[in-house]
N, C-alpha and C positions, 0 to 999 in steps of 0.2 A: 753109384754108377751102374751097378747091374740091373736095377729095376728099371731103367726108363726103355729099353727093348720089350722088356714085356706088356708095359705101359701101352706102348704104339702096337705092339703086334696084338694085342688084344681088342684095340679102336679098329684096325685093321680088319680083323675077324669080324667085328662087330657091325663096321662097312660091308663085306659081303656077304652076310648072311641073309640080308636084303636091301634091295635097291629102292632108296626112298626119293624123294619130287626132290627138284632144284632147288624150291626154297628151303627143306627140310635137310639137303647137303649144304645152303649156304650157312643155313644155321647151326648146322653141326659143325662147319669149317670155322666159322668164328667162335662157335665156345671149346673148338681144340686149339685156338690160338690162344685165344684166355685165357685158358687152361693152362697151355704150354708159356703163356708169359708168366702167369701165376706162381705155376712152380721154379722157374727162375728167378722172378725177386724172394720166394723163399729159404732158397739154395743160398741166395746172395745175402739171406739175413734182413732185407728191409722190412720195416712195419708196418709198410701204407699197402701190400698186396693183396690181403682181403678186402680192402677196402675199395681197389680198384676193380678189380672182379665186379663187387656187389653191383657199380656204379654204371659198368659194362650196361648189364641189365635192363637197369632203369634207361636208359636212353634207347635203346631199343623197343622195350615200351611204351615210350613217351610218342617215338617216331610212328609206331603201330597208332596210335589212338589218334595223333595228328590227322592222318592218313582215312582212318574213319571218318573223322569227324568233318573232312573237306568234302568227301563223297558225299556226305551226310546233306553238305550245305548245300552242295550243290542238284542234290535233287528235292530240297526243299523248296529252293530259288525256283527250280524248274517246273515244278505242280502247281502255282499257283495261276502262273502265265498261260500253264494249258488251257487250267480252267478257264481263264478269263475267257482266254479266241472261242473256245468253246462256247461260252454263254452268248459272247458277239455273234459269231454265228446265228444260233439259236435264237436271239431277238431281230439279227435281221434278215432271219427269215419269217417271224411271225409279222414284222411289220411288211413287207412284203406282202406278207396277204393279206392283212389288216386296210380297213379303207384310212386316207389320212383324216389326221386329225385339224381342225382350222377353229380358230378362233372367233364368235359368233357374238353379236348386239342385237341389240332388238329396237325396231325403229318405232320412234312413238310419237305422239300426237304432241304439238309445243303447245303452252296454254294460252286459254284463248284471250289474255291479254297481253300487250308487249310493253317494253318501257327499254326507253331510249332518255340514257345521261349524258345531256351534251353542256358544256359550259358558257357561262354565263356572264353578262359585265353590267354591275347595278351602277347606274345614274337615278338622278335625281328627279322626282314626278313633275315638278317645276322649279326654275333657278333664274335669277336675274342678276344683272349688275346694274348698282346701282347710282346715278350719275346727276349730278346737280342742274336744276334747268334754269337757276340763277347763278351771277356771278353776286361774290362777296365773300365775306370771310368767317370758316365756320366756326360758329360759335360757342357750339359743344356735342357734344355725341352722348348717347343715352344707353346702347349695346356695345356689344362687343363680342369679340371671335367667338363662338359656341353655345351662344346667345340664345335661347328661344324665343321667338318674337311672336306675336298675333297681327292678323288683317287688321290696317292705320294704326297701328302703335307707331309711333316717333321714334323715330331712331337719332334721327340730330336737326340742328340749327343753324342758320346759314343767316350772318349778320349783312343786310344789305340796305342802308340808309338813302341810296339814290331810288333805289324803286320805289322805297314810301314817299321822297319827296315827287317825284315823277306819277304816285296813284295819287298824293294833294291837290297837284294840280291840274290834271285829270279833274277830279271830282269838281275845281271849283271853275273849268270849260265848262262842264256841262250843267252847273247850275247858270251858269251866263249866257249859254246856249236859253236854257229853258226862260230865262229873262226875256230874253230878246222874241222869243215866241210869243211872251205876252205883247209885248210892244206892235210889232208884228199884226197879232190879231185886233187889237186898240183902232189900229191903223186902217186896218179896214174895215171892220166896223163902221169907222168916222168918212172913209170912205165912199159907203154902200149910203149911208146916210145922208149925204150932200148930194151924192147922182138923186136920188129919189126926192128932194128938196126941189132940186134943180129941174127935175119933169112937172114938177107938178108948177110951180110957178108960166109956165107956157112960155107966150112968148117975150115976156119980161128979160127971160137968160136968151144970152145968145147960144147960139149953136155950137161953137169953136169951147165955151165955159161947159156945158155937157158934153162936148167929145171929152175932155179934159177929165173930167169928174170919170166918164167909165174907164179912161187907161187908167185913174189912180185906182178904181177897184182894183183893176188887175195887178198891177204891180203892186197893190199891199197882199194880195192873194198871194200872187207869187213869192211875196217875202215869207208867210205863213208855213209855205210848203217849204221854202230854204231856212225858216228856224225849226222846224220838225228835224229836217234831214240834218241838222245841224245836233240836233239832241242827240239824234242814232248813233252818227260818230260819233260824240264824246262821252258817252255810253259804254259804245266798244273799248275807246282806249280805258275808260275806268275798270271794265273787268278784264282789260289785257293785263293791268299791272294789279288789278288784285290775285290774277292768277300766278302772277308771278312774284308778288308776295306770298302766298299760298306755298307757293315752290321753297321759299327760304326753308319747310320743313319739311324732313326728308322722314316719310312715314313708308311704312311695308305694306307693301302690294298684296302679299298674301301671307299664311300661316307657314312658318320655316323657321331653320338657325342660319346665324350670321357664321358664315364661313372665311370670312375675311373683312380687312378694317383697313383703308390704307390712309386716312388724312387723322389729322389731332388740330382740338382748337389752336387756331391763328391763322391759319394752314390757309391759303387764295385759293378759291375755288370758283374754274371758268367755267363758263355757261356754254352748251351746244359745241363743244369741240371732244365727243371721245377718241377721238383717234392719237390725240397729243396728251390728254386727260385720265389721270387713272379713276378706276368707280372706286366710290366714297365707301359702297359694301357691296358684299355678295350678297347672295340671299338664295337658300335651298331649300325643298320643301321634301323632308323625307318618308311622309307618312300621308300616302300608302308610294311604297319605291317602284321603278320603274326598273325591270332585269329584260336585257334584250340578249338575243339567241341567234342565231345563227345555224340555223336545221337543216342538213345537209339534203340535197335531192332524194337521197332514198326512202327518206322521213316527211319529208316535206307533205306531200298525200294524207299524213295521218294527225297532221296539227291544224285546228280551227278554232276561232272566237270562242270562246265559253267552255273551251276546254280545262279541264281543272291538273294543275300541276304543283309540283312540290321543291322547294329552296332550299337549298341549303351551302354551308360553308364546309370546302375542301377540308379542311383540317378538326372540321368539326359534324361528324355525320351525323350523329345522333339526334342533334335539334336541330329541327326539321321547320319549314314554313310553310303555308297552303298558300297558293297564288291561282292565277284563272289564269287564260291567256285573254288578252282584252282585244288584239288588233295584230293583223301580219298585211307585209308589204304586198300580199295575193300576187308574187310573183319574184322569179328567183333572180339573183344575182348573175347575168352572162358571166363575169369574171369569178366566183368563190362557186356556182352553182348552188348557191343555198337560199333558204327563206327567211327574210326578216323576219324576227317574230318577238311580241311584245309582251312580258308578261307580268302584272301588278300584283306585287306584297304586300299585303297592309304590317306595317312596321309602326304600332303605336309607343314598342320600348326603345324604337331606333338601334335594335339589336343587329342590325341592317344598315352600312353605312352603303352613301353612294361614292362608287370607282372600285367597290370592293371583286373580287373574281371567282362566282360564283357555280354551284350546280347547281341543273335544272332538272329534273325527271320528270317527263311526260310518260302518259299510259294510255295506252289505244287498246281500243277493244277489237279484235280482227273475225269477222263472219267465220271465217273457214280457216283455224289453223293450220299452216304448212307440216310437215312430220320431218323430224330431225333424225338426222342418222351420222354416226361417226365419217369425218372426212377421210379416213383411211379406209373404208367401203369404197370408195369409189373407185369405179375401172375407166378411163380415157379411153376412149377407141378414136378410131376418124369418123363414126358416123355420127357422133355424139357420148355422153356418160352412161355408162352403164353399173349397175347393182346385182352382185351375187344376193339372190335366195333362195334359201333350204323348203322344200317343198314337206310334206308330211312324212315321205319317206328318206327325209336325209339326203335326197339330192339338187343338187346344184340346178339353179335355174336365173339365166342372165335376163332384168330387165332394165329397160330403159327409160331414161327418168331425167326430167328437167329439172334445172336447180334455181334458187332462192337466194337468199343470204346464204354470205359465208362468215361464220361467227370462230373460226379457225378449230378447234377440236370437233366442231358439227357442225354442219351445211343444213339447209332447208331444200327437202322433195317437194316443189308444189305440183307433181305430178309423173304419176308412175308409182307409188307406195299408196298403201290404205291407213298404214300405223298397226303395230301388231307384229310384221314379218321381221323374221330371222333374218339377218343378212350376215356375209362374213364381211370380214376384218381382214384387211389385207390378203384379197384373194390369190393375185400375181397373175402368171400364164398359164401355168399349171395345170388348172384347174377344168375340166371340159365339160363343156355342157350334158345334165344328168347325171353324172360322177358320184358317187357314194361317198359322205365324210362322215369323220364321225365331231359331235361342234362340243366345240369347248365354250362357256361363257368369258368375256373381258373382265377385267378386274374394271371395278365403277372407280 
């Protein structure tokens, strides 16, 4: 109990002997509390009192280095932001003095041939139906669907026993005609010969017996002249019915396949009625095929007779066909605005069917190629289009320029470019005339 007076009066002295910073009095004030708790749980006998001292310590410590280490963060956090506004600055001010930058193409000459792929619909070079010009019953068929046939091959038989009786007797008019012709001439003959009997005898014949004798000339004459005429007709009807005997066989018109087959023996088959009649065959001829086109006005100008053009199947590019163009309608469509236009395959493997839907590609040769330049060059104004171009010293120079097709990523200049000049890429308003850039090329 007597030490703890001197204990304090010595902390005491040791306080005024000089006057230390606030935080150096709060630090002293709490390790006198430490202190003075310390030697109270020792007094008291507990075991845990150096322990709590130690622990004091460290927390205080802990709270120091925290305390560091936030100031720490926070002006780490804060240097790099400087720098950045800093650097910002610094590039916008150099672009500020810097001329801008724009994106540049170079417009160039199209080549000097074009090709336009427009589509196509193959029919057949020539096609018929074909229809019976006799009536009777067909007797057999010799093709069929897919058929290749050649010019007068037989294709079928048409049983008709009335025409052969009807070309019989036919035949045996006209030999009875020709009978009767002999008779006929017999006739006058004997005729001519009694008139001239009868002259020379004088006046022996009467006069009324010579009238008589020259009307029989005439009228065996005239029977002469009506068994001739009589031959002519029966002439006619013998080769009316051998032509239509003829007919009982149904032969091919020209070189084709049989596309269709619509009767089988037994089958009636009427004469001169197609409209109630189906045809007995088709008949197609695919070699050399016929592809017709349809050439919109803007093309129309560059497709003529003996032009050479190329076929081919949508789904198959590769194999390709050579064709010509043969014939166009010389004149366009009021309703579609296009040109008919006609142009022959030769299709000897029939690798080319007809109604198939075909590509065509034609290629024109053009005197004086247009120059193409990207359609985002172009400036709209009201007086007409206008083109930014970079002159040699990198400035800006608006001209004016009439346009061609539009092929949608490139337009055609036919007038106002040479091919060669720089032009920009999306110039805007921006941009004033003579202005200094500096060009970037487009990516191709």
């Amino acid at each position: 109990m007597t030490q703890q007076p001197s204990v304090e009066k010595s902390a005491s002295e040791e306080s005024g002997a000089a006057t230390p910073s606030p935080a150096t009095q709060a630090r002293s004030a709490s390790e006198g509390r430490l202190a003075t708790q310390a030697r109270s749980a020792s007094e008291g006998g507990s075991a845990e009192g150096p322990f709590r001292g130690r622990s004091g310590h460290w927390v205080l410590g802990g709270g120091a280095l925290v305390a560091v280490a936030l100031a720490g963060s926070l002006v780490a956090a804060a240097l790099p932001r400087l720098r950045h506004e800093q650097e910002l600055d610094t590039t916008a001010a150099r672009s500020a003095a810097d001329p801008p930058t724009v994106a540049v193409a170079t417009a160039r000459r199209a080549p000097a041939t074009s090709e336009q792929n427009l589509p196509g619909n193959a029919l057949a070079f020539r096609e018929a139906a074909l229809y019976a010009r006799t009536t009777g019953y067909l007797k057999r068929w010799t093709v069929d669907i897919g058929d290749g046939v050649q010019e007068g091959q037989l294709l079928a038989e048409i049983s008709a026993p009335d025409v052969d009786d009807q070309l019989a007797q036919a035949r045996a008019n006209l030999a009875l005609a020709k009978a009767n012709l002999q008779v006929s001439e017999a006739n006058l003959e004997l005729a001519k010969v009694t008139l001239e009997r009868d002259l020379k005898s004088g006046v022996a014949t009467a006069p009324e017996a010579i009238d008589q004798d020259r009307a029989q000339v005439k009228t065996t004459a005239a029977q002469v002249v009506s068994a001739k005429a009589s031959i002519e007709v029966n002439q006619a009807t013998v080769q009316q019915y051998v032509d239509l005997q003829s007919f009982q066989k149904i032969v091919a018109p020209f070189p084709g396949v049989i596309t269709a087959r619509n009767v089988d023996p037994g089958a009636l088959v009427t004469a001169d009625n197609p409209s109630e009649t189906r045809a007995l065959f088709h008949l197609m001829q695919t070699d050399p095929l016929r592809v017709f086109v349809n050439v919109p006005q803007v093309y129309a100008t560059t497709v003529a007779p003996g032009q050479e053009a190329v076929v081919y199947r949508q789904h198959d590019p590769l194999r390709q066909f050579s064709g010509k163009v043969t014939r166009t309608a010389n004149a366009l469509d009021p309703n579609t605005r296009t040109l008919l236009t006609e142009v022959d395959v030769p299709n000897p493997e029939g690798a080319l069917r007809p109604g198939m839907y075909l590509r065509v590609k034609f290629v024109a040769v053009r005197a004086t190629p247009p120059v193409l330049i990207p359609s985002a060059a172009l400036l709209t104004r009201n007086d007409g289009p206008e083109v930014g171009v970079l002159d040699e010293n990198k400035a800006v120079r608006y001209r004016k320029v009439q346009l061609g097709r539009d092929y949608g990523a490139e337009v055609e200049v036919v007038a106002g470019l040479e091919g060669g000049e720089t032009v920009i890429v999306r110039p805007g308003d921006a941009l004033a005339e003579g202005q200094q850039v500096e060009p970037t090329p487009t990516a191709k």
